[in-house]
C-alpha positions in Angstrom: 69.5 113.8 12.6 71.8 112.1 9.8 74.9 113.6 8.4 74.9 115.9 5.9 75.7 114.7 2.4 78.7 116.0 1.0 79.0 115.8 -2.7 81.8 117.2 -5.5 79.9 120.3 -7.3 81.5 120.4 -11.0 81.2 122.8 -14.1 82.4 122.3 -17.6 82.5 125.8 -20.0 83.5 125.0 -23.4 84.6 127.5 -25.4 82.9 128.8 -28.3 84.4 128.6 -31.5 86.4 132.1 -32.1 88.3 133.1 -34.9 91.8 131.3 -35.5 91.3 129.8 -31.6 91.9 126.0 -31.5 89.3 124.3 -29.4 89.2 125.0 -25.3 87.4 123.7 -22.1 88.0 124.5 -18.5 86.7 122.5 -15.9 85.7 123.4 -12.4 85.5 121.4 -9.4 84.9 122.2 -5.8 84.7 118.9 -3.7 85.9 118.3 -0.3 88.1 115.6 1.5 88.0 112.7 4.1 89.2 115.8 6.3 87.3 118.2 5.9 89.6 120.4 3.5 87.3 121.6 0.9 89.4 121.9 -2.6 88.6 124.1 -5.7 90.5 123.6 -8.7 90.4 125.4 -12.5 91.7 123.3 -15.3 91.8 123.9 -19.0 91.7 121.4 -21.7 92.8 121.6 -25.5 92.3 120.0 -28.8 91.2 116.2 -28.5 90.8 116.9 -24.1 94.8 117.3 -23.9 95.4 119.0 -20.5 97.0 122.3 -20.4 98.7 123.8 -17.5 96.2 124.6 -14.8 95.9 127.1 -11.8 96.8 125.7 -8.2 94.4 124.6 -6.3 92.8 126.2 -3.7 92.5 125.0 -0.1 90.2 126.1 2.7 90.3 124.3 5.9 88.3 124.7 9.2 84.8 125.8 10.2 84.1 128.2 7.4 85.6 126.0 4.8 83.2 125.0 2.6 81.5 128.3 2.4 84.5 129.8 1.3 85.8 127.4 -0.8 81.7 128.0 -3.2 82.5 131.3 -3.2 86.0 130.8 -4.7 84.2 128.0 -7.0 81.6 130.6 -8.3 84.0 133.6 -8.6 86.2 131.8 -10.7 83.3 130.6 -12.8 82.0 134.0 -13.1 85.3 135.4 -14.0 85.8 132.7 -16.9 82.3 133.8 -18.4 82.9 137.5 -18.4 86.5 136.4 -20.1 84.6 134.4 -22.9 81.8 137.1 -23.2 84.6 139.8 -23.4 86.4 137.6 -26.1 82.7 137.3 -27.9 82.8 141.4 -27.8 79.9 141.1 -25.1 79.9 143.3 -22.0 78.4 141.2 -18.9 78.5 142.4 -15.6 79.4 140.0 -13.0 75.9 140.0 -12.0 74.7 138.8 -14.7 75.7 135.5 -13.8 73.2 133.3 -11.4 74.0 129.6 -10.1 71.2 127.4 -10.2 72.6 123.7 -8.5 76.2 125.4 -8.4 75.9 125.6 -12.4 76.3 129.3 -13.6 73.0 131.1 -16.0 72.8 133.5 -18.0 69.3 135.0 -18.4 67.9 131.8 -17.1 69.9 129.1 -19.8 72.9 127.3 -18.8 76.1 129.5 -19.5 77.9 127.5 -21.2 74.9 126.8 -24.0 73.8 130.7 -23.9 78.0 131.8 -24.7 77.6 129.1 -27.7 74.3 130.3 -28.8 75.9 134.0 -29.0 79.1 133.1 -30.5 77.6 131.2 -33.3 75.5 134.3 -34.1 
């Protein structure tokens, strides 16, 4: 039986344009190592991609590892759309969010395209 495949699952959410807010992306990334330490990280970019101070990254190691470290992965992308949804004056639930190919929906569209559709209505 061959290995596994191992691959980096990654998430961009750009912000919508809101009010007097200059321009905002945060990227996602959960990808593991040569070692078997999976890695999820949260950064946010500015105006022109200039990279603003990010969380820490988190680190799960042993057998349970990369379990763990999708679930951290997709709470932190569901936590980032209810933020943007709030700041939209929207009320989602944290179920309202579904991944399809570790990429978060929203009533079946990407999130990230349905947040931009509503904030530019």
């Amino acid at each position: 039986m061959p290995p596994a495949t191992i691959t980096t699952t990654g998430y961009t959410l750009t912000y919508p344009p809101i009010s007097d807010r200059p321009p905002m992306a945060v990227r996602f990334t959960v990808a593991p190592d040569d070692k078997g330490t999976w890695t999820v990280e949260r950064q946010a970019y500015g105006a022109a991609g200039r990279m603003l101070s990010g969380d820490q990254p988190r680190r799960y190691y042993g057998d349970e590892a990369q379990v763990r470290a999708e679930a951290a992965y997709r709470g932190l992308l569901v936590r980032e759309c209810l933020h943007v949804a709030q700041m939209l004056g929207m009320e989602l639930e944290p179920r309202d969010v579904r991944f399809r190919d570790g990429c978060p929906t929203l009533d079946g569209m990407d999130a990230g395209q349905w947040l931009d559709a509503v904030g530019a209505s």
